[in-house]
C-alpha positions in Angstrom: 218.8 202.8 211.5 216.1 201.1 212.9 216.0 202.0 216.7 211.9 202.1 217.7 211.9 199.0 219.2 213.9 199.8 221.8 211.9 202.7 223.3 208.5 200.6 223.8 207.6 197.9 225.7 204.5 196.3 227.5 205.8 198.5 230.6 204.8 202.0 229.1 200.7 200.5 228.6 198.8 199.7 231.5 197.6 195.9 231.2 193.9 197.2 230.5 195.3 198.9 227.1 196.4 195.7 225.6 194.5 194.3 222.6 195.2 191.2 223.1 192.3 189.2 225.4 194.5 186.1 225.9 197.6 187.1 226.1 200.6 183.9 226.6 203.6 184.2 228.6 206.9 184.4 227.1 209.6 183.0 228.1 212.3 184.2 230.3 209.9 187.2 231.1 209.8 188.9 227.2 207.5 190.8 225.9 207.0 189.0 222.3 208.4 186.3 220.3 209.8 186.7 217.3 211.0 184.1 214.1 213.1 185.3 211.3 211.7 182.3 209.1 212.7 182.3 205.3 211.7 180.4 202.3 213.8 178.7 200.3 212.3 178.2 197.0 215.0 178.5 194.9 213.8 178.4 191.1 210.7 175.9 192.0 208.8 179.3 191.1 210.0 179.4 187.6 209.3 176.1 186.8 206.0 175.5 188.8 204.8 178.6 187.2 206.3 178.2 183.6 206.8 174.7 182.8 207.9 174.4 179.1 209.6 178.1 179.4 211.1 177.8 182.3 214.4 176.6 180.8 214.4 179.8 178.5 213.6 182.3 181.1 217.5 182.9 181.8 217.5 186.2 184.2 215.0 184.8 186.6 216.5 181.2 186.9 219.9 183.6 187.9 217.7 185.3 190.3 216.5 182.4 191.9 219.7 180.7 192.0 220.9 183.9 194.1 220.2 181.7 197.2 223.1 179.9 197.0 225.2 183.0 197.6 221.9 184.2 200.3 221.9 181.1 202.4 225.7 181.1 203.6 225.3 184.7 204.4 222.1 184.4 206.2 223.6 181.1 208.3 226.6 183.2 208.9 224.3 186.4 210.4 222.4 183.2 212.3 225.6 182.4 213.8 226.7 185.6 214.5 223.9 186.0 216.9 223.6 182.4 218.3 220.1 181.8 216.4 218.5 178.8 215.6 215.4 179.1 212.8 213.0 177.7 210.7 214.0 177.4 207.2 210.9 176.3 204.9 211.7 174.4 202.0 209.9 172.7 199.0 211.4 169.3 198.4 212.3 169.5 195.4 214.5 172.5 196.0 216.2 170.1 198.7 216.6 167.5 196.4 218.3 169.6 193.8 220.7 171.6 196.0 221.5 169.1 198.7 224.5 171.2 199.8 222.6 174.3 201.1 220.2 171.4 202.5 223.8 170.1 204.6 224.6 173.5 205.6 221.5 174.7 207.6 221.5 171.5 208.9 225.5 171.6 210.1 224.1 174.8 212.1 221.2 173.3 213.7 218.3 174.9 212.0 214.7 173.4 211.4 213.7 172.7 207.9 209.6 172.5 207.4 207.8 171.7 204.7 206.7 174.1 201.7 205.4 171.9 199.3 207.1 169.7 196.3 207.7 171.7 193.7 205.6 174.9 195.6 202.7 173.7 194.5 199.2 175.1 195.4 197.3 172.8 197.5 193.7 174.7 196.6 194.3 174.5 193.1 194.0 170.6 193.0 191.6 167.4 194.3 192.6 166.3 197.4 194.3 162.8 196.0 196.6 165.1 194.6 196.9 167.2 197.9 197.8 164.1 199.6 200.1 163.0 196.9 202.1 165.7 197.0 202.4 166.5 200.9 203.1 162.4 201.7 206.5 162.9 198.8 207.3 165.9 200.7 207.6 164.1 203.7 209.4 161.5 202.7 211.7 163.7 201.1 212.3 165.5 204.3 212.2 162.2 206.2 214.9 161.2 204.1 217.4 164.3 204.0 217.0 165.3 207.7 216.6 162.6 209.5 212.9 163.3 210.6 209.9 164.2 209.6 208.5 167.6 209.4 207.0 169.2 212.4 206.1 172.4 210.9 204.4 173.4 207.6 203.9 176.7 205.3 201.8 177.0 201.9 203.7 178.0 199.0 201.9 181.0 198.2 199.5 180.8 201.2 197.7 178.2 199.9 196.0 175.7 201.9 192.5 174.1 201.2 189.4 173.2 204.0 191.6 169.6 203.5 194.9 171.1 204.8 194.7 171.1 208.3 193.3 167.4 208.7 196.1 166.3 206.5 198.5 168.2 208.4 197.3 166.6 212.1 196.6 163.2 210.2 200.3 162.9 209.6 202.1 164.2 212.8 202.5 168.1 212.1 202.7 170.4 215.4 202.0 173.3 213.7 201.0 175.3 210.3 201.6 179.0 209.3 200.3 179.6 206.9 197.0 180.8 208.6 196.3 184.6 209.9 193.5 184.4 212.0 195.5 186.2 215.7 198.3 187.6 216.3 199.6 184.8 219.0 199.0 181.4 218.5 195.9 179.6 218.3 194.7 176.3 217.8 192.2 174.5 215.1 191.2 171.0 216.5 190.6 169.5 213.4 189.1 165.6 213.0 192.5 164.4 213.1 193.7 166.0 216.4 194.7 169.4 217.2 197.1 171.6 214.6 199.0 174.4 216.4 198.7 177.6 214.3 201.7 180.0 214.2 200.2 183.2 212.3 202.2 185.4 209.9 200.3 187.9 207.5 201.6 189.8 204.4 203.3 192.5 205.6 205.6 190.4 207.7 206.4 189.2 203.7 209.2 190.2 202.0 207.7 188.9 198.8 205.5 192.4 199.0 208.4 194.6 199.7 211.3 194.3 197.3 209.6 191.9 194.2 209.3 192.9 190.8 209.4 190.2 188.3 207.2 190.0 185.1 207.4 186.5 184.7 205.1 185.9 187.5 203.4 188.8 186.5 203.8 190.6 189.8 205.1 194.4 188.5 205.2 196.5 191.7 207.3 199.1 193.0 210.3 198.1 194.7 210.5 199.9 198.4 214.2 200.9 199.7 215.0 198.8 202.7 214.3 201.6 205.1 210.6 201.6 204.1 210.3 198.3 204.2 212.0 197.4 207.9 209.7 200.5 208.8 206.6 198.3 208.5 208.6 195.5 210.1 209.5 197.9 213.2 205.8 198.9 213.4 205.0 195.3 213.7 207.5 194.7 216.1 206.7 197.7 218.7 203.2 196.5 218.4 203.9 193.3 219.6 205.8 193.8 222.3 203.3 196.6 223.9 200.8 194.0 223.9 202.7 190.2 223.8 202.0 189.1 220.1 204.0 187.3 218.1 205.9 188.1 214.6 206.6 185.8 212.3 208.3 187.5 209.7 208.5 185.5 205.9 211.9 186.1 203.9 213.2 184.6 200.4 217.1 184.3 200.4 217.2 185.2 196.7 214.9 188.8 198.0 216.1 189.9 201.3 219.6 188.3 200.8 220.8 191.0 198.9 223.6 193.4 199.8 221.4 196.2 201.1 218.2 194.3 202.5 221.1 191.8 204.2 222.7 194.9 205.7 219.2 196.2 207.1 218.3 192.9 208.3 221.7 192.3 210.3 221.4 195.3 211.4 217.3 195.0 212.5 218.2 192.2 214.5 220.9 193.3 216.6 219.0 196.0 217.6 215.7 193.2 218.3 218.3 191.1 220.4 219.8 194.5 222.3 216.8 195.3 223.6 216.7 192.1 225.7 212.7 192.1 225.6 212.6 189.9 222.6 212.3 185.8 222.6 214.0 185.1 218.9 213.4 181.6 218.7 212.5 178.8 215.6 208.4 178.1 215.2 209.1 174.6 215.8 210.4 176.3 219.9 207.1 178.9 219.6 204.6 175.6 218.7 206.1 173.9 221.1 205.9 176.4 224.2 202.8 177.3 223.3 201.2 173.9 223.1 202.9 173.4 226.4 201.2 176.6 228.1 198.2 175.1 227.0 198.4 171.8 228.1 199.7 173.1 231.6 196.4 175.4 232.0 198.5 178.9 232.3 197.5 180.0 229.4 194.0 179.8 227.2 194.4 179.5 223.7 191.9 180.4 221.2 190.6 177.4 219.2 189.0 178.7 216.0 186.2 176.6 214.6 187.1 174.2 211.6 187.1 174.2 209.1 185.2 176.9 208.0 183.3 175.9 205.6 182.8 173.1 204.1 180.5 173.6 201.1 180.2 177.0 199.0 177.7 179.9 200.2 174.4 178.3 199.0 173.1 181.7 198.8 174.8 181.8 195.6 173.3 179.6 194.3 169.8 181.8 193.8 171.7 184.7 192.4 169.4 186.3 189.3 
């Protein structure tokens, strides 16, 4: 199984060969952070995606519903290892299955927010943006006890909007964004939003989906191709001090075979000792911290960027 990230380490480069130009201390001395973050979107999908059919599309609704055998096993393997992580949810999801809700809580987990009903924010006007992100929060609110500090697009999708919404109303910290491989910040006319970057292959969505309902027909890849591209990721970031946040679905990676290779993945992460395994809502937090404290210089990426459509469009023949 899955042993390269235990023979590379920022010791075997020379500081010079390091890609990254700013790179942040870890704590405890570690080479990169990692978060094992999942999604828990349940059969939103189906019914965000297929309204009137939904109710008819019997085999997916099963599929979907497959996190409520995924999330005990994945809060038992959290346990197993002492973890505490980021579990993104879309209200409604929380709403409909309080009891999973109860369980990650019982263990101490974060719960962010991921929309209403997963919902694209960049397919809509903003009142409905803000509509929709002010029920998820209360929703949250409500259930947990607090409001959300952290928040992920379903699908990605965030509008130039987004991140003033998201400082406007209290959030540390988005990731949805890709723009670095560490954190970075956007200071946005509502204060500063923490940015904690994932990317695509760090998704298991790409990996092991195949489901013609949401017309996404790919190849599925065996487990030991896809924790290949997760390994690569890995032994890249701790040669040069990124951070991986890595983007599961219970109802994907919580079956048998992907379960086994990600139990196994992450005992091998935590032997190695090098590692900081740790929720987004500890990541944001240390790294707003180094900031603040001057030991470390974030990047702030201008914002937003743009706020108008390329005007040289607009003179096409």
């Amino acid at each position: 199984m899955s042993k390269s990230v235990q023979r590379k380490g920022p010791r075997n480069r020379r500081k010079a060969d390091r890609a990254i130009a700013n790179p942040i201390a870890w704590p405890n001395g570690a080479h990169c952070a990692l978060a094992i973050t999942f999604d828990v979107d349940t059969d939103s999908l189906i019914h965000i995606g297929h309204r009137e059919k939904a109710i008819d599309y019997l085999a997916s609704i099963s599929w979907l519903k497959y996190d409520e055998v995924a999330v005990p096993r994945i809060l038992a393997l959290f346990r197993r290892f002492g973890l505490k992580q980021t579990f993104f949810y879309p209200a409604w999801c929380m709403e409909r299955y309080p009891h999973l809700v109860d369980l990650i809580l019982k263990d101490g987990h974060e719960i962010a927010a991921h929309g209403y009903l997963h919902e694209a924010a960049n397919t809509m006007p903003l009142e409905r943006q803000i509509y929709w992100l002010d029920r998820q929060i209360d929703v949250i609110a409500r259930m947990t006890g607090k409001r959300p500090r952290g928040w992920r697009g379903p699908l990605y999708s965030a509008s130039r909007h987004t991140p003033t919404l998201l400082a406007e109303r209290g959030f540390l910290y988005d990731s949805t964004l890709m723009g670095d491989d560490i954190p970075y910040f956007l200071d946005t006319p509502k204060g500063e939003l923490t940015i904690l970057p994932t990317h695509h292959a760090m998704d298991d969505w790409a990996h092991f989906t195949h489901a013609h309902e949401f017309d996404y027909v790919m190849p599925i890849r065996s487990p030991s191709e896809a924790f290949a591209v997760y390994d690569a990721e890995l032994d890249a970031a701790m040669i040069h001090g990124g951070l991986v946040v890595t983007v599961w679905h219970p109802f994907v990676t919580g079956r048998l075979s992907r379960f086994d290779f990600l139990a196994a993945w992450l005992e091998h992460v935590i032997k190695t000792g090098k590692v900081w395994v740790a929720s987004l809502e500890e990541i944001a937090v240390h790294a707003k911290a180094s900031a603040q404290d001057g030991i470390w210089t974030p990047r702030r990426h201008p914002y937003p960027y743009y706020d108008q459509p390329v005007a040289e469009l607009e003179h096409e023949p």
